[in-house]
C-alpha positions in Angstrom: 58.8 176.3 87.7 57.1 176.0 91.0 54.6 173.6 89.4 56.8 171.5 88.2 58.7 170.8 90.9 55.9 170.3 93.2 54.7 167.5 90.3 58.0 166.0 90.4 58.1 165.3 94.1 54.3 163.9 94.2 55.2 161.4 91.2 58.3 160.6 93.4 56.6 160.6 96.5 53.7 158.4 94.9 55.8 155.5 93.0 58.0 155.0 96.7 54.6 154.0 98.0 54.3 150.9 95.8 54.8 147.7 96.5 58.9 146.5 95.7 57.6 144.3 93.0 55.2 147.4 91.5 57.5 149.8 92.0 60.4 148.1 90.1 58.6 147.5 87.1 57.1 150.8 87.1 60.2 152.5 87.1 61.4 150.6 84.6 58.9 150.8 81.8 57.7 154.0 82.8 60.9 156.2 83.8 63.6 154.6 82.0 61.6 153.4 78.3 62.4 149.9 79.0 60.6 147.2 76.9 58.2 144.6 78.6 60.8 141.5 77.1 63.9 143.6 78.8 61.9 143.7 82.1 61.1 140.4 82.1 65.2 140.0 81.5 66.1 142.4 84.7 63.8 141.0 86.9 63.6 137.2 86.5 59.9 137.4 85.8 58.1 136.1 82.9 56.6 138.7 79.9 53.1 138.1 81.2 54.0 138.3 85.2 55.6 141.8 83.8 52.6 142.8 81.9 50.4 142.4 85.0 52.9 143.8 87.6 52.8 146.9 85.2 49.1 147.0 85.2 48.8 147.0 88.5 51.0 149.5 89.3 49.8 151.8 86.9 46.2 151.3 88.6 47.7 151.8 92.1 49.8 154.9 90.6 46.8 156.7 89.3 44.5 155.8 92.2 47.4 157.3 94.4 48.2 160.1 92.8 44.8 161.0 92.0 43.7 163.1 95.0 46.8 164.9 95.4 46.3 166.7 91.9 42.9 168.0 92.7 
């Protein structure tokens, strides 16, 4: 229980610390299951501006994250 709690506040904890552009689309595929084309519809953004903000946030997410799980 412990555990998961303490993994819970680092992924929170680690997706605040993107940038406002990473972050949103993050949340959005990644938390709430959203598809890339209803992305692109929330944010104003086009499919392939969506695919790379995604990207990088992933990267940024697991380079982040990374240390705090060892």
């Amino acid at each position: 229980m412990y555990r998961k709690r303490y993994l819970q506040e680092i992924v929170e904890k680690t997706v605040e610390e993107l940038p406002e552009h990473h972050r949103l689309v993050f949340k959005l595929r990644e938390l709430e299951g959203k598809s890339y084309e209803e992305i692109a519809e929330i944010t104003g953004v086009n499919l392939g501006t969506v695919k790379s903000r995604l990207h990088r946030a992933r990267t940024s997410f697991a380079e982040r994250i990374e240390p705090l799980l060892n």
